[in-house]
DSSP file (Angstrom, degrees, kcal/mol; ACC not computed):
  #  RESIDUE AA STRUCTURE BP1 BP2  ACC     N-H-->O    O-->H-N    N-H-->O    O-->H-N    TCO  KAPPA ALPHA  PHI   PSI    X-CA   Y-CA   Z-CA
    1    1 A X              0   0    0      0, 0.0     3,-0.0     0, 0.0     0, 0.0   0.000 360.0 360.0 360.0 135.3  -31.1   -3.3   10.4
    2    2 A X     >  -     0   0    0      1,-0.2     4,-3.9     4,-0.0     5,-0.1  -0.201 360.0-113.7 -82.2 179.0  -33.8   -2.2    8.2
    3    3 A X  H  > S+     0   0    0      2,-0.2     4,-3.6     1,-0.2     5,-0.2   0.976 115.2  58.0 -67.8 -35.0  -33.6   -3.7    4.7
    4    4 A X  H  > S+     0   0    0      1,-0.3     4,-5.3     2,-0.2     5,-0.4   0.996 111.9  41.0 -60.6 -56.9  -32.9   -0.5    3.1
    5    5 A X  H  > S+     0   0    0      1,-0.3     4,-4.4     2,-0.2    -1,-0.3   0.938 111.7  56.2 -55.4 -50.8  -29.8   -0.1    5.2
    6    6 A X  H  X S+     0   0    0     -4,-3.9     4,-0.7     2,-0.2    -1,-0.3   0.846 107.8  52.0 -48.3 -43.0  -29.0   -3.9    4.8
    7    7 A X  H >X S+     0   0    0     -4,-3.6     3,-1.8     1,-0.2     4,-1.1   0.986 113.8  40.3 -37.6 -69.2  -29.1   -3.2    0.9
    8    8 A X  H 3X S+     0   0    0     -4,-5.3     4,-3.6     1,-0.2    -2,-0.2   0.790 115.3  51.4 -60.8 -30.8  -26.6   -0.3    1.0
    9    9 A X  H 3< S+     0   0    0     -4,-4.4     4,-0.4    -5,-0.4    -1,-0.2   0.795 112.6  50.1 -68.1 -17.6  -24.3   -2.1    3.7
   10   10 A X  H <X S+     0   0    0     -3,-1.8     4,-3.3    -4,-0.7     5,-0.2   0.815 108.2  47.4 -87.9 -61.6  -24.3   -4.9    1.4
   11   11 A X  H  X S+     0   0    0     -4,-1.1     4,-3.3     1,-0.2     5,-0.2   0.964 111.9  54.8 -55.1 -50.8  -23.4   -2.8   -1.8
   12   12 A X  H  X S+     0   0    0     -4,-3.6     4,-1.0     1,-0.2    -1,-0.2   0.931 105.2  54.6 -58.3 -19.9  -20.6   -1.2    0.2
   13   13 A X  H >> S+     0   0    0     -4,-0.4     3,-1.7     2,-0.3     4,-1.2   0.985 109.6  41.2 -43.4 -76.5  -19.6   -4.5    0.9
   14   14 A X  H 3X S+     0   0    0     -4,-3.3     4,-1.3     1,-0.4    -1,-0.2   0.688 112.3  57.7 -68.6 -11.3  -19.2   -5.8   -2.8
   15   15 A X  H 3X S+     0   0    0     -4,-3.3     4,-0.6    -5,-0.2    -1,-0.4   0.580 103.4  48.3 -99.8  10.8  -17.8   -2.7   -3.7
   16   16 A X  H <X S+     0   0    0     -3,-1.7     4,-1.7    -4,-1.0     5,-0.3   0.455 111.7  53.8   6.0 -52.9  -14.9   -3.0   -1.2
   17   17 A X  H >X S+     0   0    0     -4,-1.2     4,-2.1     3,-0.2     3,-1.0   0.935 106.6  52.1 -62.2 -94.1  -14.6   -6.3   -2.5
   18   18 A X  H 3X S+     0   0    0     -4,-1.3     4,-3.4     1,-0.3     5,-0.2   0.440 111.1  43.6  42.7 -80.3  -14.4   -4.6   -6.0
   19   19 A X  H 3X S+     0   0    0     -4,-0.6     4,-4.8     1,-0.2     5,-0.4   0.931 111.2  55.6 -58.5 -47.5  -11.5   -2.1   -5.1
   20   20 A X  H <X S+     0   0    0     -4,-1.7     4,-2.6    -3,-1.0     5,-0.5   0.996 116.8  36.8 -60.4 -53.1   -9.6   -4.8   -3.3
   21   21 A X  H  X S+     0   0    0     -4,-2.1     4,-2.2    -5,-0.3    -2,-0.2   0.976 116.8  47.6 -53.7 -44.2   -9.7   -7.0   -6.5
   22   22 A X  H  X S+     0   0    0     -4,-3.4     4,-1.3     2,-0.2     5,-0.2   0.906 109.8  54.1 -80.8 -27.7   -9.3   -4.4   -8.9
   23   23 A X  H  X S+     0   0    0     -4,-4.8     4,-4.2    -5,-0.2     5,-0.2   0.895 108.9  56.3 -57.5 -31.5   -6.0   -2.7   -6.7
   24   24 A X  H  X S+     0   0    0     -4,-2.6     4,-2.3    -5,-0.4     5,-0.3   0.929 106.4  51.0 -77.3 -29.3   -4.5   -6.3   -7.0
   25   25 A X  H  X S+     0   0    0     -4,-2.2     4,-1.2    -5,-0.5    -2,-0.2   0.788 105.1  46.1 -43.9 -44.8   -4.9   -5.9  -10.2
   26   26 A X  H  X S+     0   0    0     -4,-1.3     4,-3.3     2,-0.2     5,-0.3   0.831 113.9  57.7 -67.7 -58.9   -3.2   -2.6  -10.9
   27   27 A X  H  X S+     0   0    0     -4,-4.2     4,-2.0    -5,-0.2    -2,-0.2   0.869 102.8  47.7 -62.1 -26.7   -0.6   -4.0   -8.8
   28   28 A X  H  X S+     0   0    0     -4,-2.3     4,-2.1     2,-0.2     5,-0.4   0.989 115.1  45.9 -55.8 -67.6    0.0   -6.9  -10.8
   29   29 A X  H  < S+     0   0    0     -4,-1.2     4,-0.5    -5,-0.3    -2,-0.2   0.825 114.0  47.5 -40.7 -43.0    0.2   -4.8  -14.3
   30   30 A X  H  X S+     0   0    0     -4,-3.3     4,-1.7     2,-0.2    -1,-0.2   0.911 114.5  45.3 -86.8 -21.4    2.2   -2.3  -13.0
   31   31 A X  H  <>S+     0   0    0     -4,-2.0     5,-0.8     1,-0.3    -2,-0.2   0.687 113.7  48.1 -76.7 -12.4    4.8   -4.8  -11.3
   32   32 A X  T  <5S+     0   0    0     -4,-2.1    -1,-0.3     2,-0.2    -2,-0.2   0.598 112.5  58.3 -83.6 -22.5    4.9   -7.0  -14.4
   33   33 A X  T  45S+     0   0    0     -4,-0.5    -2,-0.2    -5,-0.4    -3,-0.1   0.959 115.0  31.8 -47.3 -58.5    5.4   -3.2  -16.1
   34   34 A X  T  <5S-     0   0    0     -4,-1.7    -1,-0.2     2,-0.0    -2,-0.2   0.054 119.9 -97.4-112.5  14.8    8.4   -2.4  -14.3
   35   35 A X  T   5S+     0   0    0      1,-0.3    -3,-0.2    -3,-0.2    -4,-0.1   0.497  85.5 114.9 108.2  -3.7   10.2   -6.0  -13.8
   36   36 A X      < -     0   0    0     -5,-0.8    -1,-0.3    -6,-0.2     2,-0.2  -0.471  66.9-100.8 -94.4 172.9    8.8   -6.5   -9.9
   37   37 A X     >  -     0   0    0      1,-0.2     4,-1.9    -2,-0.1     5,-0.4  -0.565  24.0-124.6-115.6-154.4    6.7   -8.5   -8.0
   38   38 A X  H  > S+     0   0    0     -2,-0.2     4,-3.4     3,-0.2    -1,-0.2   0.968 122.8  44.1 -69.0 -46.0    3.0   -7.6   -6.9
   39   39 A X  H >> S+     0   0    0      1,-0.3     3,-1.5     2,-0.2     4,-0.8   0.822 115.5  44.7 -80.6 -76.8    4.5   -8.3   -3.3
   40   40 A X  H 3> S+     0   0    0      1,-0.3     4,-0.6     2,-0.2    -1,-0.3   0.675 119.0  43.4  22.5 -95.4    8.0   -6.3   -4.0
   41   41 A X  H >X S+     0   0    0     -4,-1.9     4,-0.9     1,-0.2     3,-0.7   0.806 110.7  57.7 -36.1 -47.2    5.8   -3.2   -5.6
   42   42 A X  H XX S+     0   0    0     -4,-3.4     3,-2.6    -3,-1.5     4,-1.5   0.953 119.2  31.4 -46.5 -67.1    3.1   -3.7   -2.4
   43   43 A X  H 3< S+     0   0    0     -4,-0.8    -1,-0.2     1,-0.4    -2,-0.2   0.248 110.5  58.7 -78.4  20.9    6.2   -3.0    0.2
   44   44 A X  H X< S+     0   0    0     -3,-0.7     3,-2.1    -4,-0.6    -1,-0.4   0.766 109.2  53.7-116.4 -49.2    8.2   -0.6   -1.9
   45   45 A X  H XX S+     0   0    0     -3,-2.6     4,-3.9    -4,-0.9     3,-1.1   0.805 109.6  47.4 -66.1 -39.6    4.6    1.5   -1.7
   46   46 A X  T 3< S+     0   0    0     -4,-1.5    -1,-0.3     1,-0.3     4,-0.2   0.524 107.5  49.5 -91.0   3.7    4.7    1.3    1.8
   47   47 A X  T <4 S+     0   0    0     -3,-2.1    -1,-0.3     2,-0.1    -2,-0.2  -0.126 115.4  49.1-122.5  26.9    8.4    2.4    2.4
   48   48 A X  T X4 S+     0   0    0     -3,-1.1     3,-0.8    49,-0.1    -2,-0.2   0.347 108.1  49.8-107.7 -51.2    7.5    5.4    0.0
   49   49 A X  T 3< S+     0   0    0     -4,-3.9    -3,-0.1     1,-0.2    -2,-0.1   0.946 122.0  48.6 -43.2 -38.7    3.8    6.3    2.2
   50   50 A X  T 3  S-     0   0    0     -4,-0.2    -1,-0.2     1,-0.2    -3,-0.1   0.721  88.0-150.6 -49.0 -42.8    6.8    6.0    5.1
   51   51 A X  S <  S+     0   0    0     -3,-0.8     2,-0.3     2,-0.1    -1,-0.2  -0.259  80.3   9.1  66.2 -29.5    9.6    8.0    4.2
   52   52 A X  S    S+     0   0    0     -4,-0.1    45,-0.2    45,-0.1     2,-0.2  -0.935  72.9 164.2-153.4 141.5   11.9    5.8    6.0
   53   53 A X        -     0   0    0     43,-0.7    43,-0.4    -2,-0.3    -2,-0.1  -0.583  30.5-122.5-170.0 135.5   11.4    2.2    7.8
   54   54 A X     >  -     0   0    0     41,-0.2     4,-3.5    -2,-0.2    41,-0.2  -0.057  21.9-121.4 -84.7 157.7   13.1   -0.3    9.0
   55   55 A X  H >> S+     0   0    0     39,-0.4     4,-1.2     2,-0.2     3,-0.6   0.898 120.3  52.8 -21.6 -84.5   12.8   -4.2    7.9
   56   56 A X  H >> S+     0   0    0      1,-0.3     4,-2.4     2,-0.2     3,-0.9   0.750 115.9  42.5 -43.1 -61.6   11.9   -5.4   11.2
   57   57 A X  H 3> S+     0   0    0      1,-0.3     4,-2.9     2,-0.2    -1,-0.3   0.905 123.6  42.8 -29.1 -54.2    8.5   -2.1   11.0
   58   58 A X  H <X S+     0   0    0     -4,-3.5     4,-1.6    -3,-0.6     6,-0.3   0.846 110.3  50.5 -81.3 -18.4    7.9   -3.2    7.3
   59   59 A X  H XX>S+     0   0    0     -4,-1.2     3,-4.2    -3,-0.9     5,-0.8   0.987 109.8  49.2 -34.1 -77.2    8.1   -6.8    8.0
   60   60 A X  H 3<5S+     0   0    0     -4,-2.4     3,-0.4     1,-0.4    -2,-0.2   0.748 116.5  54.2 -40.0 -38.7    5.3   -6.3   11.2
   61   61 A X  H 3<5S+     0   0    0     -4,-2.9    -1,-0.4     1,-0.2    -2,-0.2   0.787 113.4  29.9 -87.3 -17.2    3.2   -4.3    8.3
   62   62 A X  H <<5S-     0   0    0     -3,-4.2    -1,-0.2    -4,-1.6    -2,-0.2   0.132 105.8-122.1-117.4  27.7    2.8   -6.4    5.5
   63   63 A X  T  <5 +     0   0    0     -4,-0.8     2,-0.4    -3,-0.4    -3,-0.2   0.796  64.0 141.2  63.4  28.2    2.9   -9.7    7.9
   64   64 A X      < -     0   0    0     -5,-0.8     2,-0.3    -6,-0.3    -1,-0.2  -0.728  59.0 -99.0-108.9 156.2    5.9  -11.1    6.0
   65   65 A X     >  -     0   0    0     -2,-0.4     4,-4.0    -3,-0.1     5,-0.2  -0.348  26.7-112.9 -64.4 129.7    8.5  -12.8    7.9
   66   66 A X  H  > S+     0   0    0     -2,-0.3     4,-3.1     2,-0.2    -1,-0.1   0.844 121.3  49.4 -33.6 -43.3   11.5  -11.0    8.9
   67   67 A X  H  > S+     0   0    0      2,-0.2     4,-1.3     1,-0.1    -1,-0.2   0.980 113.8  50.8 -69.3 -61.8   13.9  -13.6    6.3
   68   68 A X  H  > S+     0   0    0      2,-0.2     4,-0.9     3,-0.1     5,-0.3   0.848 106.9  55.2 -58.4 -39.3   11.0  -12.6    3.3
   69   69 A X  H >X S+     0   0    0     -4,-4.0     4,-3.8     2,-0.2     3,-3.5   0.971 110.6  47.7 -55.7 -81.7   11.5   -8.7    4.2
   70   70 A X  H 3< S+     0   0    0     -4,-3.1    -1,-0.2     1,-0.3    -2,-0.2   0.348 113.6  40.3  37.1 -99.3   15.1   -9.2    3.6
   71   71 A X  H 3< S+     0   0    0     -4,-1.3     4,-0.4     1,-0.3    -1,-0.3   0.165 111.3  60.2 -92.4 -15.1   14.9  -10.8    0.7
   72   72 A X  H <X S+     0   0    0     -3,-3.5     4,-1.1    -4,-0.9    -1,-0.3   0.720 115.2  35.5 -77.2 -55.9   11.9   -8.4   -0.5
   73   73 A X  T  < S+     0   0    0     -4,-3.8     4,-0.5    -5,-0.3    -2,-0.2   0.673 103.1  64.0 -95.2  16.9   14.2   -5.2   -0.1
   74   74 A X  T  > S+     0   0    0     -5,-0.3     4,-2.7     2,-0.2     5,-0.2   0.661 107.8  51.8-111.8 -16.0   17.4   -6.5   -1.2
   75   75 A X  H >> S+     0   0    0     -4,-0.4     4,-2.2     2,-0.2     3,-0.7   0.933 112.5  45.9 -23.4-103.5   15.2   -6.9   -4.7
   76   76 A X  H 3<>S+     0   0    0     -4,-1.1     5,-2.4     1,-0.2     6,-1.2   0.533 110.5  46.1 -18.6 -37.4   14.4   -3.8   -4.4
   77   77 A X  H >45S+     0   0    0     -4,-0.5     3,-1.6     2,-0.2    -1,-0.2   0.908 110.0  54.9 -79.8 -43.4   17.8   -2.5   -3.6
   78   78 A X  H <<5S+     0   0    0     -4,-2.7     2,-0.8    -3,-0.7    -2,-0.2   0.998 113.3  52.0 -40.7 -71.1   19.2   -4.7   -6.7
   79   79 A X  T 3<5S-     0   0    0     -4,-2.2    -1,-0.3    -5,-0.2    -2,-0.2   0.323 111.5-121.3 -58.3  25.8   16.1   -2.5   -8.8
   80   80 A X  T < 5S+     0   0    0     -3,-1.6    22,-0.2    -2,-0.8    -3,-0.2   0.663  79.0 113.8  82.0   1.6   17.1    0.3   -7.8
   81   81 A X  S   <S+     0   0    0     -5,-2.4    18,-4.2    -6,-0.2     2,-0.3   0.856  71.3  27.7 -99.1 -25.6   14.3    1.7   -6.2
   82   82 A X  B     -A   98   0A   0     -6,-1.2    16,-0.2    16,-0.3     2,-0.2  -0.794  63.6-135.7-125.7 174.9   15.0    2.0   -2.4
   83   83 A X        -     0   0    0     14,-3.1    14,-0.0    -2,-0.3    -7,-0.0  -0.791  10.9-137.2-100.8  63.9   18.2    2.6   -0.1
   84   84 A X        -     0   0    0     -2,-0.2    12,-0.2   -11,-0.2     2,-0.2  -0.106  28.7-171.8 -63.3 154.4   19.4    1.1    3.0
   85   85 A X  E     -B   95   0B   0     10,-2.1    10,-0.7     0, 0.0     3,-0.2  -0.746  26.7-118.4-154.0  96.6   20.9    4.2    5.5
   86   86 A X  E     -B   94   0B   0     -2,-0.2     2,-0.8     8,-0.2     8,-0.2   0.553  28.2-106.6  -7.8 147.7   22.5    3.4    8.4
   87   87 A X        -     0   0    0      6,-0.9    -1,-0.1     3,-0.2     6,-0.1  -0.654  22.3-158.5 -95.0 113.9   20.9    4.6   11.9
   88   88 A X  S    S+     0   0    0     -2,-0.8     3,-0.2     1,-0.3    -1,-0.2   0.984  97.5  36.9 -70.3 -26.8   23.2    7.5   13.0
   89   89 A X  S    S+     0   0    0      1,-0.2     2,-0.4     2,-0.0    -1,-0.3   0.781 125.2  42.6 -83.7 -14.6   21.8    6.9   16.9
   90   90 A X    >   -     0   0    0      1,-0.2     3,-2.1     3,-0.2    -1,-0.2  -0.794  58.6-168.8-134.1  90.7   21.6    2.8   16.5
   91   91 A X  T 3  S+     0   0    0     -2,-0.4    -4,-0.2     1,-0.3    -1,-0.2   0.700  97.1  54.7 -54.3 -24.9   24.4    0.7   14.8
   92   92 A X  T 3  S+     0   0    0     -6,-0.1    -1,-0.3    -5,-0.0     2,-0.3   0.268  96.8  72.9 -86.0   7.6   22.0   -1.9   14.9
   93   93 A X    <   +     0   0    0     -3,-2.1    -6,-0.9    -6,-0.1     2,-0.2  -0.929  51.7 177.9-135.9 116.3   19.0   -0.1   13.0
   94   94 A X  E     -B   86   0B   0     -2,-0.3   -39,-0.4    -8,-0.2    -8,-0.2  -0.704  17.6-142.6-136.1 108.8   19.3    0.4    9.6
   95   95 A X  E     -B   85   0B   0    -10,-0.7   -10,-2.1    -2,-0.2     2,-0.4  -0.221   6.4-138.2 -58.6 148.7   16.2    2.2    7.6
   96   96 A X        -     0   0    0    -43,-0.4   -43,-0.7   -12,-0.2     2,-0.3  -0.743  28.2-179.6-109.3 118.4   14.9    1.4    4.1
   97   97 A X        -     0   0    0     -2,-0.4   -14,-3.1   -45,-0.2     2,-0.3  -0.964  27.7-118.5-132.5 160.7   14.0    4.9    1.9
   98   98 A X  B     -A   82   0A   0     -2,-0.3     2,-0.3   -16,-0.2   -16,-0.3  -0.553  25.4-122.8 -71.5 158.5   12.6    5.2   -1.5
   99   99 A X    >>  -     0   0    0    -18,-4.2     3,-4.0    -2,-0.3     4,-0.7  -0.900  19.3-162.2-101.8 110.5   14.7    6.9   -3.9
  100  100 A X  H >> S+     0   0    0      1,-0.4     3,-2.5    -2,-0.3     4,-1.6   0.767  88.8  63.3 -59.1 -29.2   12.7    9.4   -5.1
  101  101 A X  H 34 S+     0   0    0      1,-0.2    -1,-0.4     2,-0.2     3,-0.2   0.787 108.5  43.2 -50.9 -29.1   14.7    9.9   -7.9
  102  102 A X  H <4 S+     0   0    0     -3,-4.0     4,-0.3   -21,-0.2     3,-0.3   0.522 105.8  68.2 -64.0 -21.1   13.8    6.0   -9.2
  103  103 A X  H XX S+     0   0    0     -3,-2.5     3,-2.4    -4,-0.7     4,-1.2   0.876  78.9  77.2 -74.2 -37.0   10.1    6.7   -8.2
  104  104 A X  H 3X S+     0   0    0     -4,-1.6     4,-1.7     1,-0.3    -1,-0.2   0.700  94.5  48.5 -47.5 -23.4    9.7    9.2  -11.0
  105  105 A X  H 3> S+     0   0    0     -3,-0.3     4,-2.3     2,-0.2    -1,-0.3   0.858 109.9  49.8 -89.2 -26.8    9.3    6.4  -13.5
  106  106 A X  H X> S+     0   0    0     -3,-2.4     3,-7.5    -4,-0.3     4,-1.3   0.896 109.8  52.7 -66.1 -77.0    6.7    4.4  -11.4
  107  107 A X  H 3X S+     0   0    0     -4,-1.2     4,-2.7     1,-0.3    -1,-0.2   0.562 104.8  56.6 -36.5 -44.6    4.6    7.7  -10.9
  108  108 A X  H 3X S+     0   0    0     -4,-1.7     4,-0.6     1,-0.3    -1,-0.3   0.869 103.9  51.7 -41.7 -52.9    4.7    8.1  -14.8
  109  109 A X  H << S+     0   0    0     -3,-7.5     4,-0.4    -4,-2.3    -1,-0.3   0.947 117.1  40.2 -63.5 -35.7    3.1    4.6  -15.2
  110  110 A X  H >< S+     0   0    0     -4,-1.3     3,-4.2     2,-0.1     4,-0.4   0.989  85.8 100.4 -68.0 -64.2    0.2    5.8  -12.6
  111  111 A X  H 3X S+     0   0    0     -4,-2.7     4,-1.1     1,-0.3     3,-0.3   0.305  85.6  47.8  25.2 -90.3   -0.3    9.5  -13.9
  112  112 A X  H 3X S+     0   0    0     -4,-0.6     4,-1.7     1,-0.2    -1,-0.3   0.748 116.8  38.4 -47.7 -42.4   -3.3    8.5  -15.8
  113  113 A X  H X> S+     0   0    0     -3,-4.2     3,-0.9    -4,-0.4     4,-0.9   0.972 115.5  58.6 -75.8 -49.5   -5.1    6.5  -12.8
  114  114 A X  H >> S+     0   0    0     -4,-0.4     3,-2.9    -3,-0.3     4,-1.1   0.861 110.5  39.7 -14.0 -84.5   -3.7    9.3  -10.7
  115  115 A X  H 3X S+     0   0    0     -4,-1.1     4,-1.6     1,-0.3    -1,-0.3   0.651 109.5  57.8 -72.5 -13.5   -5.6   11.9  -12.8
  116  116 A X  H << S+     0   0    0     -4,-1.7    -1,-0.3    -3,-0.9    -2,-0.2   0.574 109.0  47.0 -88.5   7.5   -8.9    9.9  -13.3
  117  117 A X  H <X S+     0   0    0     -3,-2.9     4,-3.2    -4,-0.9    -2,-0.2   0.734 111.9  49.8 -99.7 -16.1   -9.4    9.6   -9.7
  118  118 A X  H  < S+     0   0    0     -4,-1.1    -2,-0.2     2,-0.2    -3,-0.1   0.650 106.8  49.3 -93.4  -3.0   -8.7   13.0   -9.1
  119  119 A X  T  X S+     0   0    0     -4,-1.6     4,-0.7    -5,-0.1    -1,-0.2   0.623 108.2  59.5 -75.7 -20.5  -11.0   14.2  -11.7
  120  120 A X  T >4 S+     0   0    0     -4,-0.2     3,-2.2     2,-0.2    -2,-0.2   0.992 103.1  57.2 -48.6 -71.3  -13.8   11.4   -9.7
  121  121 A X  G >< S+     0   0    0     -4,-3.2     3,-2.0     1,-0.3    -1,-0.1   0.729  88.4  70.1 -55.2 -13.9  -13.0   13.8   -6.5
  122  122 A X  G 34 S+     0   0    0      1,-0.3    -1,-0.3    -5,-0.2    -2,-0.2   0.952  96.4  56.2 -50.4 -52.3  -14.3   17.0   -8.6
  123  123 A X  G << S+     0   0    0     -3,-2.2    -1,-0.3    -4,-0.7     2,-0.3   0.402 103.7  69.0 -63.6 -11.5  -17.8   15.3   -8.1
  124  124 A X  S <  S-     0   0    0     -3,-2.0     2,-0.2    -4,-0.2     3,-0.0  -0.633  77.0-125.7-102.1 123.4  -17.4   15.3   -4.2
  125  125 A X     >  -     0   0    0     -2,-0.3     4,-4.2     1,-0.1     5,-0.2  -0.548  33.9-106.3 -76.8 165.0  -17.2   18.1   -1.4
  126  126 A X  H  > S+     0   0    0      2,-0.2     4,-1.7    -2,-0.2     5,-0.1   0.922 121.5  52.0 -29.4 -64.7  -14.6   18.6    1.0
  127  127 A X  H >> S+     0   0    0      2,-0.2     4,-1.8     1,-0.2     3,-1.6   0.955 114.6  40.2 -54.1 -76.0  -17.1   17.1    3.8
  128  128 A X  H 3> S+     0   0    0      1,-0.3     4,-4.0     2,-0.2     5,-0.2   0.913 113.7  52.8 -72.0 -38.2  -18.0   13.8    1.8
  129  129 A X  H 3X S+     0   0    0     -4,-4.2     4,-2.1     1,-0.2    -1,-0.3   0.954 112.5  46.1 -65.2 -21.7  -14.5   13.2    0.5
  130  130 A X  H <X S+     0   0    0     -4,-1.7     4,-2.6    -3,-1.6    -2,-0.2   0.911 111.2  54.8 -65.8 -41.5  -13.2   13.5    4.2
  131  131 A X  H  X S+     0   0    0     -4,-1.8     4,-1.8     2,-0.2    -1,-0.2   0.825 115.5  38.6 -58.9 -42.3  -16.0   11.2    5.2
  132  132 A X  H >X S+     0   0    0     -4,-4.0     4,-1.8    -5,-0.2     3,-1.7   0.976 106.1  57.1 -81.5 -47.3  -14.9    8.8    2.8
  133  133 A X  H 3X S+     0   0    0     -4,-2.1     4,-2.3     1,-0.3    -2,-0.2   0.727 114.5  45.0 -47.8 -34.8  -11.4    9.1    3.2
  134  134 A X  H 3< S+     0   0    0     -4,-2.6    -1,-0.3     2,-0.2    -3,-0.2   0.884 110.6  55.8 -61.6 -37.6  -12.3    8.1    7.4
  135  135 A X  H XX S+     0   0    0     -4,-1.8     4,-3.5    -3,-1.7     3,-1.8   0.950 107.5  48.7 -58.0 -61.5  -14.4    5.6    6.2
  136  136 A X  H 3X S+     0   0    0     -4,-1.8     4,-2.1     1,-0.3    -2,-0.2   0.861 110.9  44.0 -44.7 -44.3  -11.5    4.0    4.2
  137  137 A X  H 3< S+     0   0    0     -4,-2.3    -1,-0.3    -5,-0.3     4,-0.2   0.464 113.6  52.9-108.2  32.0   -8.9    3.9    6.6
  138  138 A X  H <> S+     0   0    0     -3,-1.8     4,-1.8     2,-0.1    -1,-0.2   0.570 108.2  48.1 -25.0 -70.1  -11.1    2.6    9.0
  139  139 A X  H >X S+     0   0    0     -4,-3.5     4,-1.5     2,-0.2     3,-1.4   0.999 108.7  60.2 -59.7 -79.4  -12.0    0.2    6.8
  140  140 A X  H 3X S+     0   0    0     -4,-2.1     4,-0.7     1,-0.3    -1,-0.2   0.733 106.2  43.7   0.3 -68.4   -8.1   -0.4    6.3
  141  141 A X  H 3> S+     0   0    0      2,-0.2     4,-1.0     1,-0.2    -1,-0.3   0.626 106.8  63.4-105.6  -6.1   -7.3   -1.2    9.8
  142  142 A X  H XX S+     0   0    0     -4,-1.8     3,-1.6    -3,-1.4     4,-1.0   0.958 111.6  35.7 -31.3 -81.3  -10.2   -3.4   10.1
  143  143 A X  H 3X S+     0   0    0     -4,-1.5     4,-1.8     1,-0.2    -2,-0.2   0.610 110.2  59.0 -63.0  -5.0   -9.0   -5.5    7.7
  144  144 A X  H 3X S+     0   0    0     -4,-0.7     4,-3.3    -5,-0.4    -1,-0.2   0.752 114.1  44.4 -92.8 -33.3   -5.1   -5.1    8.7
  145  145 A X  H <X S+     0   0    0     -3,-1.6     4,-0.9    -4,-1.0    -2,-0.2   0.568 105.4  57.1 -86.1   1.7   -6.4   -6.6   12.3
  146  146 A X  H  X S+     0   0    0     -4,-1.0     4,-3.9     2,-0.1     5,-0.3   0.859 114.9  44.3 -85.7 -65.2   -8.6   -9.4   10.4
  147  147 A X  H  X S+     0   0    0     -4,-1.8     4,-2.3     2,-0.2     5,-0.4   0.914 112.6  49.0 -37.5 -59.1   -4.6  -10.2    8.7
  148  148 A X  H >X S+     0   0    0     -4,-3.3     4,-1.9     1,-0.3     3,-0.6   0.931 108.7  50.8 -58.7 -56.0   -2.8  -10.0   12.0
  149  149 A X  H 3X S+     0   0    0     -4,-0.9     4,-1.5     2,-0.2    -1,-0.3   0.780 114.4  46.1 -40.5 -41.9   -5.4  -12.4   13.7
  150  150 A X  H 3< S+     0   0    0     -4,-3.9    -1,-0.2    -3,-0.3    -2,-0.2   0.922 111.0  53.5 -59.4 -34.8   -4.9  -15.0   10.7
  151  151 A X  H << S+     0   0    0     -4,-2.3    -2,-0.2    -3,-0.6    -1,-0.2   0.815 106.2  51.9 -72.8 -33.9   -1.3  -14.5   11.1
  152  152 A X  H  <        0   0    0     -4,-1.9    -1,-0.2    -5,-0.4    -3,-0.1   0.852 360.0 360.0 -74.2 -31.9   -1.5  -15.4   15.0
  153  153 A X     <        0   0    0     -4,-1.5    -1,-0.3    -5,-0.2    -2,-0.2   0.611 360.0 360.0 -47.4 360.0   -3.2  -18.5   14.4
């Protein structure tokens, strides 16, 4: 790898590092905002990307133990943000949804970050924001297989 390239892989590096620090961050502020915690807010984010999913799935995605999922959405359920809804083909299946109507409040708290990244994208084409956007969730499930492999040890 020439040095130049070493530089820039290097920068992307720390600035990867960067985003990951500063997103636990955001999550921390806004779940101390609204009365959760960061881990609560994480999986309530990921049963909204979803639209529906069961424990056992959201367990398997944020590596938490089946007993911690639980106990993670029956939080949630207490706050008011998600739903359990029976499985009409599987009596044994029961899926987790946001409710959007509860979401409204979260999104309010975001807005602003919301709009200063999408005034960031202005500066971007089509091409290079798709190019990052590949890079990123690339990047993503790298690191989501780095987690599972600690988790297997």
């Amino acid at each position: 790898m020439s040095s130049e390239r070493n530089a820039a892989a290097t920068r992307l590096t720390n600035a990867l590092r960067g985003s990951s620090a500063q997103a636990l961050m955001v999550s921390h502020a806004v779940a101390a905002k609204v009365g959760l915690n960061m881990t609560d807010l994480e999986c309530l984010d990921v049963i909204q990307m979803s639209g529906r999913v069961t424990a056992g799935e959201l367990a398997r995605r944020t590596g938490l133990s089946t007993g911690a999922m639980t106990t993670a959405i029956d939080r949630l359920v207490r706050a008011g943000y998600v739903e359990r809804q029976d499985d009409p083909n599987d009596r044994r299946r029961v899926f987790v949804m946001a409710r959007p109507d509860r979401l409204q409040a979260l999104w309010a708290i975001y807005a602003p970050l919301q709009a200063a990244m999408e005034q960031l994208y202005e500066g971007w084409s089509e091409e290079e924001l798709t190019r990052i956007a590949t890079f990123m969730e690339r990047a993503t499930a790298v690191s989501a297989t780095f987690v599972s492999g600690l988790q297997g040890d």
